[in-house]
Each structure stands twice: as structure tokens, then as C-alpha cells.
C-alpha positions in Angstrom: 90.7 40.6 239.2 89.9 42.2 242.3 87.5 40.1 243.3 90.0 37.3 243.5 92.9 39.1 245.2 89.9 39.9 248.4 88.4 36.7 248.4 92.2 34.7 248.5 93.2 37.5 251.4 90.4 37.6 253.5 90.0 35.1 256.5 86.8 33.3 257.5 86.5 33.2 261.4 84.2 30.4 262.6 81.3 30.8 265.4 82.1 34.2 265.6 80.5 36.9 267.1 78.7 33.7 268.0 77.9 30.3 267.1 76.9 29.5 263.4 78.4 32.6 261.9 81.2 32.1 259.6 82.5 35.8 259.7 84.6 37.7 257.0 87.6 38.9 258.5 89.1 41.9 255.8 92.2 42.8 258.6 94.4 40.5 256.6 93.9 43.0 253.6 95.3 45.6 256.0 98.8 44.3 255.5 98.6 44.3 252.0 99.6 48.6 251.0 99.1 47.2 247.5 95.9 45.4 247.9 94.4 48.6 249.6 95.2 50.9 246.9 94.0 48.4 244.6 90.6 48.6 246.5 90.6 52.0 246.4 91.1 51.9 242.7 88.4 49.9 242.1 85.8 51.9 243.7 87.1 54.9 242.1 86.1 52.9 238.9 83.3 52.3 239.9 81.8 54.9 241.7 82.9 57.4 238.7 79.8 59.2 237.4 78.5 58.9 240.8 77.6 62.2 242.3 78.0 62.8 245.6 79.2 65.3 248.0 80.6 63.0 251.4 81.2 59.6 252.3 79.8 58.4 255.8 81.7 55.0 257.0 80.1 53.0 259.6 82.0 52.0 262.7 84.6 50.7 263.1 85.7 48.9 259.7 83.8 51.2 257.4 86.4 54.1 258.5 89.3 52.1 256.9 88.4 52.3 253.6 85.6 55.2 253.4 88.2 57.6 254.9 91.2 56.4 251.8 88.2 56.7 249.5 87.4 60.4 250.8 90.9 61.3 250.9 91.2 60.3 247.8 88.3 61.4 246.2 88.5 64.9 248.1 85.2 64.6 250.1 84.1 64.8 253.8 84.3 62.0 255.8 81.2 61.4 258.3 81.6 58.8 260.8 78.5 56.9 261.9 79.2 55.5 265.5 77.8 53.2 267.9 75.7 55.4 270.5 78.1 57.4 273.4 81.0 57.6 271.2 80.8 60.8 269.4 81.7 64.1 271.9 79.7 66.9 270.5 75.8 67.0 269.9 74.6 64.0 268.0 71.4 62.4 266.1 70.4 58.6 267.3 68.9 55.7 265.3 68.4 52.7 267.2 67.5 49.7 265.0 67.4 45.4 265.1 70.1 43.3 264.5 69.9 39.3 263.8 71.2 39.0 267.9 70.1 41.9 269.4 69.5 45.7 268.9 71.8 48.5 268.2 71.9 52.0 268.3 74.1 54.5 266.1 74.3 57.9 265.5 76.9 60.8 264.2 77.2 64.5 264.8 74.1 66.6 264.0 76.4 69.2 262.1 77.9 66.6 260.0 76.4 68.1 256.9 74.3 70.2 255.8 70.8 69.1 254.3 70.6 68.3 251.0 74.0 66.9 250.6 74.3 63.4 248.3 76.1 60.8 251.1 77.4 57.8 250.0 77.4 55.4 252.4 80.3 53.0 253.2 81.0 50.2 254.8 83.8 46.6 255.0 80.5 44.5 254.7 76.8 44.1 253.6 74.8 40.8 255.2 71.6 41.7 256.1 71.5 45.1 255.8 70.3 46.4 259.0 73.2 49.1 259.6 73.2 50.6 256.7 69.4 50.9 256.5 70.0 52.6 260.0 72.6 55.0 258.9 70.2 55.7 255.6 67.4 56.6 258.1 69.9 58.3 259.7 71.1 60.8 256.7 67.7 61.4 256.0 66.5 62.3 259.4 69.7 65.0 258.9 67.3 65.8 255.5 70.3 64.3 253.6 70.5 62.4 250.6 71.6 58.7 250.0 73.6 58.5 246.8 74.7 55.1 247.0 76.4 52.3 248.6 79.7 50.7 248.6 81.3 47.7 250.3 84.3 45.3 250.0 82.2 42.2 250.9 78.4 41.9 250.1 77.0 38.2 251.7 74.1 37.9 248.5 72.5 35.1 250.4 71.6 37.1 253.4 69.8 39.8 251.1 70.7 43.0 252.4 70.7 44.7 248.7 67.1 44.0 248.9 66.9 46.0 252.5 69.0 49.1 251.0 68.0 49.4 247.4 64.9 51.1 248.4 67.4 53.9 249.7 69.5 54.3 246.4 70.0 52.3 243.2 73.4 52.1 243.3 75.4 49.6 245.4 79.4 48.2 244.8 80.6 45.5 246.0 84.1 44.5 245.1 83.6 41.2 245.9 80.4 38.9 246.2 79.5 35.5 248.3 
């Protein structure tokens, strides 16, 4: 079960990005070709009967997979970046985190309104990014499909935060 295979790969780092956060560390999938393609896989699954037209992956470990799944799925890819490190003309959302604030935005001719994004990312904890990049896509007048994620933290209720935004959320694997 793929659930299984992530949580036996990935690697808890202790008091990190500061102290009292045990964070989920998915690089130790990234040496795993078969473990990849199993992920990708098993969004394929199930994400099929999804519609949606692009997949926008939020820095820096939501490119890893959301790119593969575009790739594989034939879709646009959409990077959502922290602010100052796109090059061309962008749109900003600047939003809370649990130890600061944050600001993040992507190209303003990403896509074009109307378009059905799903949004991507390695995690969900409390939700604040992807909220961001959802009020992000619809500032663009875009749409949110749904959500997908390798890791979900349940405890820290982020599905409550985004399901507001779209219904549908996977995560391949759940604490």
C-alpha cells in the first residue's frame, strides 16, 4: 500500500524549522525512481474523473511531484513562488504562517481565467499556503479543482482551511 511505502521512507526531522516541530522530510523518496512513479500512479488513480485543465505546485517541494503529475497527465504546470522569484510580471498574495508571514505569487499570464487548477503540493499542515495560492487562482479569476498532497498532518486541520475552496483533496498518506 502506498501509504506504507511513504510513511516507512520518509524521515522525521526534529526542532526543525524551529523548536517543537517534528518535520516530514519526503527527499528520502527522491532516491526511490520506483517509489516516485508509484506516487505518481496513485494520484493518477485517484485524481481520474477529476477535471481539470493545470496543475500549480507550490515552492519548492510541490514542483517535484506536481511537474511528473503534469507531465504525465499532459497539463500545464504553474509554479507558485515565494515573492521576488518569478522574472516576468506577477500577482502577490501575502498571507500568515504559524511563525511569521509569507508572501507568494506566480506569473499573471499563467492561465487564462476560467481554467480548473489543481493545486499541488509535498504537504498539508495547517493550510495556510494553499489557502494563499487558492486566493491566488481566483484573484487570476481561475478555478480551484482540487487538491493533492503526499503528506496531509490531520491533526493540524488544514482540510478544514481548504475545503471551502474545492471538495476534493488526496492525500497519499495521512498522520
Amino acid at each position: 500500500m502506498i501509504e506504507q511505502q511513504i510513511k516507512e521512507t520518509v524521515r522525521d526531522v526534529m526542532d526543525f524549522p524551529k523548536p517543537g516541530i517534528v518535520f516530514k522530510d519526503i527527499t528520502p523518496i527522491l532516491k526511490n525512481q520506483e517509489l516516485c512513479t508509484q506516487i505518481i500512479d496513485a494520484f493518477v488513480e485517484r485524481l481520474s474523473g477529476l477535471a481539470f485543465d493545470a496543475i500549480a505546485g507550490i515552492e519548492s517541494r510541490g514542483f517535484l511531484f506536481g511537474l511528473m503529475l503534469a507531465n504525465r497527465l499532459n497539463k500545464p504546470f504553474i509554479p507558485i513562488r515565494k515573492a521576488g522569484k518569478l522574472p516576468y510580471k506577477t500577482v502577490k498574495q501575502s498571507y500568515n504562517l504559524e511563525y511569521g508571514s509569507a508572501t507568494i505569487e506566480m506569473h499573471e499570464d499563467a492561465f487564462e481565467p476560467g481554467t480548473k487548477i489543481l493545486i499541488h503540493d509535498d504537504l498539508l499542515a495547517t493550510g495556510g499556503t494553499v489557502e494563499a495560492t487558492s486566493l491566488l487562482i481566483q484573484k487570476m479569476k481561475g478555478e480551484i479543482a482540487g487538491f493533492s498532497f503526499i503528506i496531509s498532518l490531520d491533526f493540524l486541520k488544514g482540510k478544514d482551511l481548504i475545503k471551502p475552496y474545492a471538495d476534493k483533496v488526496v492525500a497519499l498518506a495521512e498522520y
